[in-house]
N, C-alpha and C positions, 0 to 999 in steps of 0.2 A: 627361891631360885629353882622353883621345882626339883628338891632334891642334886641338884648340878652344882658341885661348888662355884663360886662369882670367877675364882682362875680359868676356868671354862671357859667364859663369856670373853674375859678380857682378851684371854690369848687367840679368839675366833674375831676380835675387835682387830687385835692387833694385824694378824692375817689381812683380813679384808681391807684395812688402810693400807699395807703397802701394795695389795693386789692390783692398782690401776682402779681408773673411775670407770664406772658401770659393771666393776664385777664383783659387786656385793649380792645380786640378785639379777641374773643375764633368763628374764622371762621371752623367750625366743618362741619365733615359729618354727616348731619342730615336728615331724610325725612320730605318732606312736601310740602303741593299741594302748584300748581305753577298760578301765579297771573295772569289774564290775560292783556295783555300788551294793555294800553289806547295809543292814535294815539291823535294826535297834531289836533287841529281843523283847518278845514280849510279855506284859505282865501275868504271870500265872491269874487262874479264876480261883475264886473263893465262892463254896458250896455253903449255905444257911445250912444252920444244926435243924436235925428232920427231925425229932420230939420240941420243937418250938411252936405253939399253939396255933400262934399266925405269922405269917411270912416276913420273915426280916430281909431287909435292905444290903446287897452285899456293899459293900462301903470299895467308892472307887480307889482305885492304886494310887498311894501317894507318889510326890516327888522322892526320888531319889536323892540324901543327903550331898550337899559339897565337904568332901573333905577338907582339912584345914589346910593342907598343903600342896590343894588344888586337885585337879581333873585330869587325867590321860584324855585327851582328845581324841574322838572319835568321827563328829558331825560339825560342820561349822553351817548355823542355819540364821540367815538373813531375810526375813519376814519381806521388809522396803520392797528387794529384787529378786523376790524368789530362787532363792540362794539356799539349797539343802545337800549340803556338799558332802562327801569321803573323807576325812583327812588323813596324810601322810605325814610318817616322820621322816625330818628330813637335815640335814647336817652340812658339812663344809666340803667341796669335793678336791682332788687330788689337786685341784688349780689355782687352790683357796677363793671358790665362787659358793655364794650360798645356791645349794641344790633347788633344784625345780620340780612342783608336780610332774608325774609320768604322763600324767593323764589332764587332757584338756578340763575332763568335768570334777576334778579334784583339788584338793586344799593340800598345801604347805602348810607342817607346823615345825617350827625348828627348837630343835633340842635342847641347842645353847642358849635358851629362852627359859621364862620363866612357864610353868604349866599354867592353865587358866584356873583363876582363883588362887594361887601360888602368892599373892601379895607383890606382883611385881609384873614387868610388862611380857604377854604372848603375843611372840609375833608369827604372820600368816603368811602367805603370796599363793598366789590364782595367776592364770594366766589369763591374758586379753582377750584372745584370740586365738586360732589353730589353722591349720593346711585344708582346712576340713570344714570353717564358719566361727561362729561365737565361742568364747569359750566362759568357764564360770563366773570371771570377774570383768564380764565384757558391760556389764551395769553399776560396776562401783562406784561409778565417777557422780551416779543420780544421790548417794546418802549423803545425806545433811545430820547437823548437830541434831540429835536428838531420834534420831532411827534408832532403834536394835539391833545389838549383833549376839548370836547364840553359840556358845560352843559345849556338847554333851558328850560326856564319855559313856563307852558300851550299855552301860547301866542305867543312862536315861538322867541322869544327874546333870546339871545345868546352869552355869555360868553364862549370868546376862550384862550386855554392858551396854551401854548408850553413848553414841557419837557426838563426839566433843569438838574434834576440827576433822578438816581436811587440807591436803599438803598436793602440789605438783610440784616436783623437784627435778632439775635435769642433770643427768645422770653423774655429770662432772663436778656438781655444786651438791649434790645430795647431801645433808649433814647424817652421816653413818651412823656415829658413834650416840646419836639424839634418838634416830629412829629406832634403832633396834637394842638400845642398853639400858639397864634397866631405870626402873622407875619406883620412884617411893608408895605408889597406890595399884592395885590391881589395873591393870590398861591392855587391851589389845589395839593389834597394829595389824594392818592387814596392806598388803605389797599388792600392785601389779604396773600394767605398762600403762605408759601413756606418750604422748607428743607425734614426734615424724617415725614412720620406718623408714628400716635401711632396708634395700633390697642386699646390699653386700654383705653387712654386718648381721642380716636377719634377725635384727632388733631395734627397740625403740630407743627415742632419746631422752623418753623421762621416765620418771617412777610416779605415779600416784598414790600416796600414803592416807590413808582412813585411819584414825587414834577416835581410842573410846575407854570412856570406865568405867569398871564393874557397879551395876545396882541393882543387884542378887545373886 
């Protein structure tokens, strides 16, 4: 459960069901300044021992271990759509709507979710679109079963998962408590828009759901 006890989850379940349909995840066009994107540290060098008679090979950086109760997420990177996101954390807000990236070219991770690699499902959301043109998950709707999806934390540690379905669901019929609760195997879920905009309501009228499972 990444560290969150499951009362977490359920009582943000509970929340979201009575909140009305469409506001478990209201990914809106919105304006707002764009975060700048932090870059993964990098791996110190390794100097060969200078009494060694001929030149040894410095041996490249390994991967970075997954811990067993998962990853703090850092980067959500999707190979398919050139997808090397920020990720944010992000929570239930005062209206009981799950929170939304601040930033057009950035990643939702929510808290009440399981951590990636955590043995249970991490769930995502990107927005569609912006005031401003494309936004990061303006190509999600291209991955098919068997893409990759990456999530690293600061460390460079890497949690890979491959696309198992995809779901368009309209916002009034979304099964909630399927998409984002938990799950017996490592899975991420990744959220955005899809269907008609509203010009009044400044948002769409489905969710398109990406489910994937860990294999490494």
């Amino acid at each position: 459960m990444g560290g969150r006890a499951i009362v977490a989850l359920l009582a943000a379940l509970v929340l979201l069901a009575g909140a009305g349909a469409g506001s478990w995840v209201y990914l809106h066009r919105a304006p707002g300044k764009h975060s700048p994107v932090a870059l993964l540290p990098k791996p110190s060098a390794t100097t060969s021992p200078s009494a060694a008679p001929t030149p040894i090979a410095t041996p490249s950086p390994t991967a970075a271990a997954v811990p067993a109760n998962g990853v703090q997420p850092a980067r959500l990177v999707i190979p398919k759509i050139a997808v090397d996101a920020k990720i944010e954390n992000k929570g239930i807000d005062k209206h009981n709507q799950m929170e939304v990236p601040d930033s057009p070219a950035d990643v939702a991770w929510y808290t009440f979710t399981s951590l990636p690699g955590g043995g249970s499902n991490a769930v995502f959301a990107g927005h569609l679109d912006w005031t401003t043109g494309p936004a990061v998950f303006q190509n999600l709707k291209n991955l098919k079963p068997g893409d990759e999806v990456q999530v690293k934390d600061p460390n460079g540690a890497t949690v890979t998962y491959r696309v198992t379905e995809t779901h368009d669901y309209a916002n009034a019929t979304a099964p909630v408590a399927q998409i984002i609760g938990r799950t017996p195997r490592d899975t991420v879920t990744l959220i955005t828009c899809s269907g008609n905009f509203s010009r009044s309501s400044q948002s769409y009228s489905n969710r398109l759901i990406v489910k994937g499972e860990r294999i490494s």
